[in-house]
C-alpha positions as CSV (number, residue, x, y, z in Angstrom):
1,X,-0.5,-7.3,51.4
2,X,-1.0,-8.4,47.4
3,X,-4.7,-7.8,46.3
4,X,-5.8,-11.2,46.4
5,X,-5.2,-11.9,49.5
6,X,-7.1,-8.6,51.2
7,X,-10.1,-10.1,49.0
8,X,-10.2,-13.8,50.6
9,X,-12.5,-14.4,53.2
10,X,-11.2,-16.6,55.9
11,X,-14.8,-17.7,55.6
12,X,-16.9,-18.5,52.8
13,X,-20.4,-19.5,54.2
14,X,-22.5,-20.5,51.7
15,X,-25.7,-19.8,52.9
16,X,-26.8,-16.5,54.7
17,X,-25.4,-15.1,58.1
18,X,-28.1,-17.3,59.6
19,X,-25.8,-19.8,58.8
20,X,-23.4,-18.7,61.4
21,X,-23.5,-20.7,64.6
22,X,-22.0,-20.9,67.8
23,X,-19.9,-24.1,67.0
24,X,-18.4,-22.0,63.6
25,X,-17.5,-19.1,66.2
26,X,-16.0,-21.5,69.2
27,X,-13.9,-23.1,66.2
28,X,-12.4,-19.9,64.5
29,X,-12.2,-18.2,68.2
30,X,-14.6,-15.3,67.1
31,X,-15.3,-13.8,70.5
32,X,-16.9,-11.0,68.5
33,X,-19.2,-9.9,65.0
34,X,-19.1,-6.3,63.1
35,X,-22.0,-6.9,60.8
36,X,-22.6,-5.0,57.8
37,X,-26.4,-4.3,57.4
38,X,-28.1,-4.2,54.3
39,X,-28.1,-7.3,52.1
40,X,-26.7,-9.2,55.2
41,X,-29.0,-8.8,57.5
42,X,-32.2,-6.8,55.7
43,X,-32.9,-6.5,52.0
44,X,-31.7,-3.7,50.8
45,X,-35.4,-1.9,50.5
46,X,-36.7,-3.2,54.1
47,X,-36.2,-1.2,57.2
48,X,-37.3,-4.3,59.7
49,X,-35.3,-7.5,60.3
50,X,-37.1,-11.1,60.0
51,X,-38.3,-12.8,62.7
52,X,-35.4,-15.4,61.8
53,X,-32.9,-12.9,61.8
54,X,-34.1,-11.5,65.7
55,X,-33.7,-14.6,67.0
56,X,-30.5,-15.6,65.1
57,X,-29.6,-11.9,66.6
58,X,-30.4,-13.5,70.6
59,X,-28.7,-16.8,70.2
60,X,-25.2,-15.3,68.7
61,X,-25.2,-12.1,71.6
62,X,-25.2,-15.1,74.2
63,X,-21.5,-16.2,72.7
64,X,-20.3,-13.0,70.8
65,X,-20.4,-9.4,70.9
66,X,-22.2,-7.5,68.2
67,X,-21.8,-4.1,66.3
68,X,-23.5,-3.2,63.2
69,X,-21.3,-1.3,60.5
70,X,-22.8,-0.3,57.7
71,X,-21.7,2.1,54.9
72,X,-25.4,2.8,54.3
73,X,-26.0,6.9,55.2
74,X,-29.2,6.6,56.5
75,X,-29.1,7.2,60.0
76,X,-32.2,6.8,60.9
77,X,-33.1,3.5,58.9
78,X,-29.8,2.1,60.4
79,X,-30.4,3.5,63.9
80,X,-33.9,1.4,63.9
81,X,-32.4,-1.8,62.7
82,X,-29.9,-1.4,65.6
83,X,-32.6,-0.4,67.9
84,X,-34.5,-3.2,67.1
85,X,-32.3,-5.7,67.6
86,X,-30.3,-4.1,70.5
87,X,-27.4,-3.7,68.8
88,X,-24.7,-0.8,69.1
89,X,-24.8,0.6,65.0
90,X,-22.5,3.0,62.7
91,X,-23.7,4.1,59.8
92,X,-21.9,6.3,57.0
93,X,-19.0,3.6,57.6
94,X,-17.2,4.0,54.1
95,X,-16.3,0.7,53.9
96,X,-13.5,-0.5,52.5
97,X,-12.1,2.2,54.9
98,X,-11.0,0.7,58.2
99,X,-12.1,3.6,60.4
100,X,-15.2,2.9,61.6
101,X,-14.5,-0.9,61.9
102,X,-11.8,0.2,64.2
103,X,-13.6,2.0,66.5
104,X,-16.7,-0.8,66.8
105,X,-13.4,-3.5,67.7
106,X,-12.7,-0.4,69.9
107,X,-15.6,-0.7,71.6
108,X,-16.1,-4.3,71.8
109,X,-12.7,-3.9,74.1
110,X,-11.3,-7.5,71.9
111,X,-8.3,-8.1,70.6
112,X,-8.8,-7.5,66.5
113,X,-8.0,-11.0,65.8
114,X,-10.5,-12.4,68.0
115,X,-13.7,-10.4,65.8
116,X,-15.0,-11.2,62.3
117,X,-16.5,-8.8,59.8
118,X,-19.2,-10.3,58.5
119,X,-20.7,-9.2,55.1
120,X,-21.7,-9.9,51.8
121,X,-19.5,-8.2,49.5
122,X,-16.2,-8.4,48.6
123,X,-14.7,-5.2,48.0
124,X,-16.6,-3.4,50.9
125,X,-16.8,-5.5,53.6
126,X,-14.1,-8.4,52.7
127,X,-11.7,-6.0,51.4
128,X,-12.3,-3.7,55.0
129,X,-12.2,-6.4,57.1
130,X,-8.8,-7.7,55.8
131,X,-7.2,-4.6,56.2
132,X,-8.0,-4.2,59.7
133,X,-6.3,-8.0,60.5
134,X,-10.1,-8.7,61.3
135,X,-11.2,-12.8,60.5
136,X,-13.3,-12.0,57.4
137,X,-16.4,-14.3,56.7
138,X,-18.5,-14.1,53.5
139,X,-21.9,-14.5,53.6
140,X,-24.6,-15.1,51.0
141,X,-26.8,-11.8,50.5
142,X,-30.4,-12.4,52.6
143,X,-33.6,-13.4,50.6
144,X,-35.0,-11.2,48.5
145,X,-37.9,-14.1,48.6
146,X,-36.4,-14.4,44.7
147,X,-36.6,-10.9,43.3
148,X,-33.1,-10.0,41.7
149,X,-31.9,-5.9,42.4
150,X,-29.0,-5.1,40.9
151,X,-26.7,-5.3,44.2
152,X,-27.0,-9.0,42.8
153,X,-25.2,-8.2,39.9
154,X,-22.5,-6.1,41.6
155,X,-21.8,-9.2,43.8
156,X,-21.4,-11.4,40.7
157,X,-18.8,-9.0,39.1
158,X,-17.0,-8.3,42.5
159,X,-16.6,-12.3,42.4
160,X,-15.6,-12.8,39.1
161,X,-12.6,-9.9,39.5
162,X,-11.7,-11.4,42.5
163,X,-11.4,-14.8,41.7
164,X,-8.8,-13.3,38.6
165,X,-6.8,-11.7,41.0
166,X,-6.6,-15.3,42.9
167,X,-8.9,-15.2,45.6
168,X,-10.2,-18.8,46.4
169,X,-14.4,-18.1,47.3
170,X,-14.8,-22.2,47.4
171,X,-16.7,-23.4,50.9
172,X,-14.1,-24.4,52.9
173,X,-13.9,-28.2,54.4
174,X,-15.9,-27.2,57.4
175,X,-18.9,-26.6,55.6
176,X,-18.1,-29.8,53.4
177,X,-18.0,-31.7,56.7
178,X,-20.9,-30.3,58.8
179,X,-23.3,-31.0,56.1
180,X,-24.3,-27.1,55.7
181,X,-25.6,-26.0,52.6
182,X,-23.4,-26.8,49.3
């Protein structure tokens, strides 16, 4: 598979994973999520989820089974987002490796085709997600409520090599249609 093509979402949200709905999953028959952690779901420095995000968490699990993959080593700080939100967690993942995405597709006991990695990078999560055959969707990184960390600025070169190499990262018609943000 050419490089371009193992960085294009299937996806591209335009707004944050709180963005994802049931109608978006019923349409792409996503039966399941693998959701990277940090930036996606938390701010990088925060160790809690928002409110938002805990009940975002409780309206998906009724439609879609969860796992949180995160390449993130800290055990413990991913362990209590997991815990939190009752969600089965990996940490350590080494994304873009497909190892540990594997074995949370494993787990979900669903056809690879059927679950989406969901993330806000290109080259770990996209680029993973891809090379797994997963549905990839590409999500804009959580609030920071407007403080910039350089992550921000690893995104913005990870899209601007990516979109050299060909990848497309323009919202797609659905988002166009629905009225969702952009």
């Amino acid at each position: 598979m050419c490089l371009d093509k193992l960085l294009q979402p299937d996806l591209v949200l335009g707004d944050s994973v709180l963005g994802i709905t049931s109608e978006i999953l019923q349409k792409y028959q996503i039966q399941g999520l693998v959701l990277d952690v940090d930036e996606t779901l938390v701010p990088i420095h925060h160790s809690q989820t928002s409110p938002d995000i805990v009940v975002w968490v409780e309206k998906i699990k009724s439609v879609a089974s969860l796992w949180l993959v995160s390449n993130n080593i800290s055990q413990d700080r991913i362990g209590r987002i997991g815990d939190s939100l009752d969600i089965p967690y990996i940490a350590g993942a080494g994304k873009p490796s497909r190892r540990k995405l594997k074995k949370a597709v494993d787990e979900m006991n669903l056809p690879v085709e059927k679950v989406a990695m969901v993330g806000d990078r290109l080259f770990t999560d996209i680029l993973a997600g891809n090379r797994l055959g997963m549905f990839t969707i590409l999500v804009d990184p959580i609030s920071n409520n407007g403080l910039e960390f350089p992550i921000d600025k690893v995104r913005s070169f990870e899209v601007w090599v990516s979109q050299i190499l060909g990848a497309s990262l323009n919202l797609t018609s659905y988002q166009l249609i629905s009225g969702q943000k952009k």
